[in-house]
N, C-alpha and C positions, 0 to 999 in steps of 0.2 A: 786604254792600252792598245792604240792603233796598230797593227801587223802591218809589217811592209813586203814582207818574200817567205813562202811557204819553202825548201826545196830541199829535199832528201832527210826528212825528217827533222830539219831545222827550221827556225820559225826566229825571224826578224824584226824587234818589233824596238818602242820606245812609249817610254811610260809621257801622260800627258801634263805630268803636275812638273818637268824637267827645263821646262824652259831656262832655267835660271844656268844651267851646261851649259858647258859650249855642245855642239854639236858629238852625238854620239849614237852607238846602238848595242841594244840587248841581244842576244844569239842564245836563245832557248835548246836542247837536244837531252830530252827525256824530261829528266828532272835537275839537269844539271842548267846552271846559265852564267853569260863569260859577256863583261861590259866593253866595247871597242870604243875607242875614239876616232873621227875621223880622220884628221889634219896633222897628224899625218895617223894614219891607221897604224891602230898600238893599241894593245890589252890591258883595261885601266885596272879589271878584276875578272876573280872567276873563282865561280862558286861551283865543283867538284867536277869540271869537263877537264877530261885526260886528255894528255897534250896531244894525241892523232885527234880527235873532237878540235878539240881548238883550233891546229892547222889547216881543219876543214870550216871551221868556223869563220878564222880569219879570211882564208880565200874568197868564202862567200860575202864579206861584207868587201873586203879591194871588189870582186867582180861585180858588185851591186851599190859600189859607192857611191855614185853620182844620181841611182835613184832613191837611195837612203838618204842623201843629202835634201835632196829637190821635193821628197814625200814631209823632211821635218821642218822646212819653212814654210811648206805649203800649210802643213796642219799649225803650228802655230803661229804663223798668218792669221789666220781665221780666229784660231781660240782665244787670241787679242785682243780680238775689239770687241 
């Protein structure tokens, strides 16, 4: 369960058994967690983050898209072969 961006109490991350997605990410904040997709960034689920949580959610995955992207082909690049 690789983390990609720790920041303000959210944790970014993407499970490693998911390859078979298209391209997305996990946004943990407490006990709560909300699934984005990237292309275009959109909330696929969410499991109990209230929607101020969430808009700070989403902001963080738009602001951090391109290295949430670049972190999940890199890891499953590798876990590939």
């Amino acid at each position: 369960m690789p983390t990609i961006i720790k920041e303000a109490g959210f944790r970014l991350f993407f499970y490693s058994n998911e390859l078979d997605e298209k391209v997305h990410v996990h946004v943990q904040y407490q006990s709560a967690v909300a699934k984005f997709w990237l292309k275009p960034v959109s909330l696929a689920s969410n499991h109990g983050m209230k929607p101020h949580e969430l808009r700070r959610a989403f902001d963080l995955v738009i602001k951090y898209q391109n290295i949430i992207e670049e972190k999940w082909y890199e890891y499953f690049r590798k876990s590939s072969k």
